[in-house]
Residue, then its C-alpha position, 0 to 999 in steps of 0.5 A: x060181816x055176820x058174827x051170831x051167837x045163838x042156841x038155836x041149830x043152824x044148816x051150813x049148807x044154807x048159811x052158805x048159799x045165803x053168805x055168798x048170794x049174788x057176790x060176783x067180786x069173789x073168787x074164793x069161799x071156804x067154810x068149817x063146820x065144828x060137830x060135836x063129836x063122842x069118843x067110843x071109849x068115853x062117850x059124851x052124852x052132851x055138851x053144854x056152852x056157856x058164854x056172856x052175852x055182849x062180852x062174847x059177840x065182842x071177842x069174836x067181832x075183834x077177831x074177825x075184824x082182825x081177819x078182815x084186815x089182815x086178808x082183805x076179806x070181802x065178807x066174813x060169817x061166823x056162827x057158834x052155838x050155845x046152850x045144850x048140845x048132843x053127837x052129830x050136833x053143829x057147834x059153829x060155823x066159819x065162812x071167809x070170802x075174798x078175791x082169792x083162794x089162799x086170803x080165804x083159806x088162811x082167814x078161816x084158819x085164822x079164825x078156827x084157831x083164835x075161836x078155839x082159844x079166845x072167845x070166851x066160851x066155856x064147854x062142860x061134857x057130860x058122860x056116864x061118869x059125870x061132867x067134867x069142864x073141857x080144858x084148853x089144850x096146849x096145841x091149840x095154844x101152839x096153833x095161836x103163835x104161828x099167827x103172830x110172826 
């Protein structure tokens, strides 16, 4: 299990091909990668995340613990980035190995969801009238009940 927090960019594609090399015990891998977007009628001209060094890498590592339980996961990545960030930019990434198709697909969801609402990171957007801090929302809160029946 990799979890990096880290400024730098990343290339899925590669991240991939690496997670994956020479695991012939899996037969399902699915992958998400979060791209900073713009809105043509409110453009963000950069985002900027922030985060505690230590405290978040442990949030994420519970959450992936908890996905490697709960779906047996044979090996689990993630990747988020922080610092500053532009349109078109990769924020994170979400890769889930296991046996099968449904354990992957539901574990990589699984982590979308509590990535969104529980690591601690904190994003600010920047555009023509200012920044602004990104509040959470409250579908992404509805999106972490489902997990918990």
């Amino acid at each position: 299990m990799r979890v990096e927090v880290q400024a730098e960019p990343f290339v899925p594609g590669e991240q991939l091909s690496k997670f994956h090399a020479d695991r012939i015990d899996a037969g399902a891998l699915v992958s998400f990668s979060g791209i900073v977007r713009s809105d043509k009628l409110d453009p963000v001209n950069m985002l900027e995340i922030e985060h505690y060094p230590g405290m978040t890498e442990r949030a994420i590592r519970a959450i992936v613990d908890e996905a490697v339980e709960r779906w047996q996961l044979i090996d689990c990545l993630v990747i988020h980035r922080h610092g500053q960030l532009f349109p078109g930019d990769h924020i994170m990434m979400v890769a889930t190995l296991a046996r099968h198709r449904g354990a992957a697909f539901a574990a990589a969801e699984f982590l979308m969801d509590f990535l969104k609402s529980r690591a601690p990171f904190w994003k600010k957007e920047f555009t023509a009238q200012g920044q602004r801090w990104v509040d959470s929302r409250q579908e992404d809160e509805a999106a972490i009940d489902r997990w918990s029946g």
